[in-house]
N, C-alpha and C positions, 0 to 999 in steps of 0.2 A: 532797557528793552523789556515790554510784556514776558513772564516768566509763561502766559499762557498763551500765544504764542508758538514758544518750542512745545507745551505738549499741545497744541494743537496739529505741528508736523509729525508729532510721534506717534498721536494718533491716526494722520492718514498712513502712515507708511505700516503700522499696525496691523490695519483694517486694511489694507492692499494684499499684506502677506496672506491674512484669510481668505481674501477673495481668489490668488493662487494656490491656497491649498484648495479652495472648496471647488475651482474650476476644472484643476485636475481630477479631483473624484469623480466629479460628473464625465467628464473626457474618459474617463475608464470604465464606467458604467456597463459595457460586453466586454471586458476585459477580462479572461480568464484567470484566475487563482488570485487576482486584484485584491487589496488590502486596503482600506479608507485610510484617511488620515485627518486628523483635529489639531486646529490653530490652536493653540494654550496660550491668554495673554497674563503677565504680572505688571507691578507696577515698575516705575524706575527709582531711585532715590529721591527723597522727601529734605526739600531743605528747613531746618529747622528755625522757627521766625522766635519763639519765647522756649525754654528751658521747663524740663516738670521743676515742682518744688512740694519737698515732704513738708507734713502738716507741723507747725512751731508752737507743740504743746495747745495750751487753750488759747492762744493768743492770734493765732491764724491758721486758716485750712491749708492744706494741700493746694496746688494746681497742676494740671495737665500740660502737658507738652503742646503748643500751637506750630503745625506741619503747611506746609505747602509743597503737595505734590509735583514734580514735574516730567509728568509726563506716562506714556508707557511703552512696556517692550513684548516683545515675544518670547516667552519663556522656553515655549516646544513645541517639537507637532510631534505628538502621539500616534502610532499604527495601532488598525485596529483590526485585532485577530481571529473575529470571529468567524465563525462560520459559514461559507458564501452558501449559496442554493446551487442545488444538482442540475446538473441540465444531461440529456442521455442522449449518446451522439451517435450509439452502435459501433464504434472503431474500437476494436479488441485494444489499439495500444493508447489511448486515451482513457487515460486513469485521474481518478479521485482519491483524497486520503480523506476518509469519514474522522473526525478524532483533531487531535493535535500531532505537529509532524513535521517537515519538512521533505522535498525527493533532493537527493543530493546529486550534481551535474561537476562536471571537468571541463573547463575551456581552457585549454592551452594548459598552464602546471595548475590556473588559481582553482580552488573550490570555491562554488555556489549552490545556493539550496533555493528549492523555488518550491510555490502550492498547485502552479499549470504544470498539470502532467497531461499537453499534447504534444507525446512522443510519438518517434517511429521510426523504421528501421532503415539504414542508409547502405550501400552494396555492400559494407563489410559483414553485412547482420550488427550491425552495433546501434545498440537502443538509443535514439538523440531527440535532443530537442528540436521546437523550429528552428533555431538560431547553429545547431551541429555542437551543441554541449553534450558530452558523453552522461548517458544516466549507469550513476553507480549503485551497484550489487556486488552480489557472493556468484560466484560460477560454479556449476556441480559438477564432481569430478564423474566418471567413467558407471560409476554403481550410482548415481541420482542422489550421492551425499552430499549436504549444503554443508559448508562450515561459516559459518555465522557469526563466530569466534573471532572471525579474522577482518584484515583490514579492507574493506569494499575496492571491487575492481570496475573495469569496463564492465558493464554487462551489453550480453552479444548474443544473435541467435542466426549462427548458421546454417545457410539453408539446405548446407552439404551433412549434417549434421544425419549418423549412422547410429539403427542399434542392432550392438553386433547379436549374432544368435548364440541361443543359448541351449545347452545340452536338457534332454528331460532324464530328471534323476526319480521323480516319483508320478505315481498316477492314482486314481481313486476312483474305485467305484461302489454302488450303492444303490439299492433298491428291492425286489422280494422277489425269491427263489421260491414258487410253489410247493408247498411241501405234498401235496397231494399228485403230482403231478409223478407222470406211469415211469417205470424203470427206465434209463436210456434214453429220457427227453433230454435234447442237447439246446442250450443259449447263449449265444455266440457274439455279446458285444463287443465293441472296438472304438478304437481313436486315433488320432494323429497325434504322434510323440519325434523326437528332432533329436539328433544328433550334434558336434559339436562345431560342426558348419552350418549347421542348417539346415539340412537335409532331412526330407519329412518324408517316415512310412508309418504302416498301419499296425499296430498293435492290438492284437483279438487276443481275448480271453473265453475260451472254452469252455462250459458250465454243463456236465454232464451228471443228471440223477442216480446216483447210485438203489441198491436194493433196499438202502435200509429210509425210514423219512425223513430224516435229519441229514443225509449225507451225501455229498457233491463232490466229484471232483473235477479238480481245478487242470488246463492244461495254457501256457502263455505262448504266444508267437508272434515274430514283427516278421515273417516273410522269411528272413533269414536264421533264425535263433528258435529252436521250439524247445521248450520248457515244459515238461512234465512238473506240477503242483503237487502232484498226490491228493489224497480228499482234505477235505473240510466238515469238520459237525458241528451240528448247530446244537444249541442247548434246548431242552424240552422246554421251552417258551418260545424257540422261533428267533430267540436273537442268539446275540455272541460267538461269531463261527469260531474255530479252531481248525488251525492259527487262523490270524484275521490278516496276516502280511506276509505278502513273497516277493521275495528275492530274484526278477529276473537276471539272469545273465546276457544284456545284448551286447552287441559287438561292440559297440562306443562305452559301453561302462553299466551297471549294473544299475535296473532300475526299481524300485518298491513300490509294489503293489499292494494297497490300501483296499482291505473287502470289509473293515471292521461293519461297514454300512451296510452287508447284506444283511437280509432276516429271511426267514423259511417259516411262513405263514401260507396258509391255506389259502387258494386265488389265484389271482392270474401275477403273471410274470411284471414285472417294473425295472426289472435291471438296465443299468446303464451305467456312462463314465462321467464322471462328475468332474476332474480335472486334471489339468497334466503341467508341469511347471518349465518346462520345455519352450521353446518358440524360434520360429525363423529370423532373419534378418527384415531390420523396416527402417526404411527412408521417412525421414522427416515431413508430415503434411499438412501443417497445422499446430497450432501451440493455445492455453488460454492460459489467463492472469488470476489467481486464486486471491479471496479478501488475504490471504497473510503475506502476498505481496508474491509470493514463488508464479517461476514462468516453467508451464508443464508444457511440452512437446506430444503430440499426438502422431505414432507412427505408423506404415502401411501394414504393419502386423497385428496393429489391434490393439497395441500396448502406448501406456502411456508415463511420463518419465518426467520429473525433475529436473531441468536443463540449467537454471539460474534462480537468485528470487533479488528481489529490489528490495534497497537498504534504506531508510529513514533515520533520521536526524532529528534529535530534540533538542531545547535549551531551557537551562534556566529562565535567561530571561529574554524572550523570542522582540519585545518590542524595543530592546537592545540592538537588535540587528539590522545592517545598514541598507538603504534599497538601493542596488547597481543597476537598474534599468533593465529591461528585458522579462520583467518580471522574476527578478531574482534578488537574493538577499545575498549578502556575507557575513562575516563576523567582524566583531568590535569587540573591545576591552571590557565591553559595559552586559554583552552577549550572554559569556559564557561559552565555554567549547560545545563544541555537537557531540551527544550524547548517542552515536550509534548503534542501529538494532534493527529487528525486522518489524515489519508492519502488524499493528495489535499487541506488541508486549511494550514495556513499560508502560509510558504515557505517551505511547507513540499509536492513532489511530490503524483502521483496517482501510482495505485499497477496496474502490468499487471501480471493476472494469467496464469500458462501453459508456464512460462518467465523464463529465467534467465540473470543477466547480467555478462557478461564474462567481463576479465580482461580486462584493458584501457592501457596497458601497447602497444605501438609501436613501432615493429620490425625494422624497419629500424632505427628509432632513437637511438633504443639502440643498433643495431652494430655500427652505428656510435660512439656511447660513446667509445665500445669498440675499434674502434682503437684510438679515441684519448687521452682514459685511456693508452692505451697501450706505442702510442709515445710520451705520456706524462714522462712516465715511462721510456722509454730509453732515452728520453731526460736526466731525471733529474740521471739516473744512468752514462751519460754520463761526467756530470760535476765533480761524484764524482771520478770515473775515470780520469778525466784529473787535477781535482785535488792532486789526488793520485802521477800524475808524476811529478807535480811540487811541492811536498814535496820530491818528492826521488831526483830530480834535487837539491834540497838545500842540501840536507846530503849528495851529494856526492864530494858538494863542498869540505869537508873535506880531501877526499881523495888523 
């Protein structure tokens, strides 16, 4: 039997396999977080027809080895890791990883790592993919500390999610005391400071011009607590009061008052309170996705908090990794383990939220595959065919 022939079947079935790989790329062409993929062909084993032979001194040369190929295989299909394009969707939980990376997901006990981060939230608050794979993070404990250190969890964002209040222990203010201004002018700013439920009153500080230029006194009150300061002097340049901090005493616990910021310069008055470290309680209204992957909560108090941040995955060697369908990967022996960590350190990219990245797959390359899968294809159906006659050319010798 024709040796050309069997690599004429080896190369259709060759050239078939590329035309499956190359049909799929194009099939995923809007496919999010989608990865190309490239038919690798090698040859098969060469039957050997003459032997080399080393040169015999001056008396004869060398010769080469005479080969007859048969045939070929498919060596691999190669993924291809590069970078897709952004597409901007506006949906806060439809994220991007700029960089190299993976989002790491939970279905049932197996881990999977995917590049489509179209997430979103399902009645538990738990971060999922389309398909209800959990996306894994860090959770922040109670004070908005990540520990990043440790081993990635669900991540979740309840929508019962509280921040409790918090007592004000300092307050600050700052601005210019007239120094030219007549005996016994009084300046009376104020603020909202909290207690350790939460509970908001008003806090005045009384600014009363003494006889001399330099010298004010101080008196504190929240309504319930008044507080005699005593004076304050300023240095002959108008800054530096003395003391520049008081001690109120109020009823939930003692608060510090910060005036290091007043001066007593000549002009009109600027005093005011500049901040207080205190706050109510605030219900959860709102959350955004920061490039280093962390999910902040936006509360009814005005404050904003650290809730969770999403964990990234790297690998040695990422085109080791297997594709399970759904746009996801696993790992293989050939992988490397996943390298966990937060979005932007190691060689792990930044998160772009309101993102997606669309397939990296290109059109033009792969209709070119496709014709030259194609005359690759009539090529090698060609030889089977003209093999074909010069086998019926020999049987008919008989005739």
């Amino acid at each position: 039997m024709l040796r050309s022939l069997f690599s004429g079947i080896s190369g259709l079935r060759a050239h078939q396999q590329m035309m499956d790989v190359t049909g799929n790329n194009i099939a995923n062409v809007n496919t999010a977080g989608f990865k190309s993929s490239q038919a690798v062909f090698q040859d098969t084993l060469n039957q050997m027809l003459k032997a080399p032979a080393s040169p015999q001194g001056s008396v004869q040369g060398g010769t080469n080895p005479a080969q007859v190929g048969l045939g070929v295989q498919l060596a691999g299909i190669s993924t291809n890791f590069t970078q897709g394009s952004a597409q901007t969707t506006g949906r806060s939980t439809d994220l991007m990883i700029s960089g190299d990376g993976f989002f790491t997901v939970k279905t049932g006990q197996e881990t999977l790592y995917t590049r489509a981060g179209s997430f979103s939230f399902d009645a538990n608050g738990a971060l999922v993919t389309n398909d209800g794979a959990r996306v894994q993070g860090w959770v922040a404990d109670a004070q908005g500390v990540i520990a990043s250190n440790t081993t990635p969890t669900d991540l979740a964002l309840p929508i019962n999610t509280l921040l409790a209040p918090s007592q004000s222990t300092a307050v600050t203010f700052s601005g210019n005391l007239p120094s030219d201004a007549p005996e016994g002018t009084v300046i009376t700013p104020s603020l909202t400071i909290y207690d350790g439920s939460g509970n908001a009153s008003e806090l005045t500080l009384t600014l009363t011009k003494g006889a001399s230029t330099d010298t004010w006194s101080v008196k504190v009150s929240d309504g319930t607590t008044d507080y005699d300061g005593g004076d304050i002097t300023f240095s002959a340049t108008g800054t530096t009061p003395n003391p520049n901090t008081l001690t109120f005493p109020a009823a939930a616990g003692d608060i510090a008052v910060d005036l290091a910021g007043l001066t007593n310069y000549a002009g009109t008055t600027t005093v005011a309170p500049q901040k207080q470290d205190g706050y109510a309680m605030g219900s959860l209204q709102g959350f955004s996705i920061t490039k280093d992957g962390q999910l902040v909560g936006s509360f009814t108090n005005g404050l904003r908090k650290p809730l969770g941040q999403i964990a990234l995955a790297s690998f040695n060697n990422a085109a080791g990794l297997e594709k399970a369908g759904g746009s996801m990967f696993r790992t293989t022996v050939n992988s490397g383990v996943p390298q966990m960590g937060t979005p932007g350190g190691g060689s792990r990219g930044a998160i772009m939220g309101g993102t997606l990245e669309m397939s990296n797959v290109d059109l033009a390359s792969e209709f070119t595959n496709l014709i030259i899968a194609q005359r690759g294809f009539q090529a090698n159906s060609k030889i089977i065919s003209t093999s074909d006659e010069l086998l019926n050319d020999l049987i008919n010798l008989k005739r």
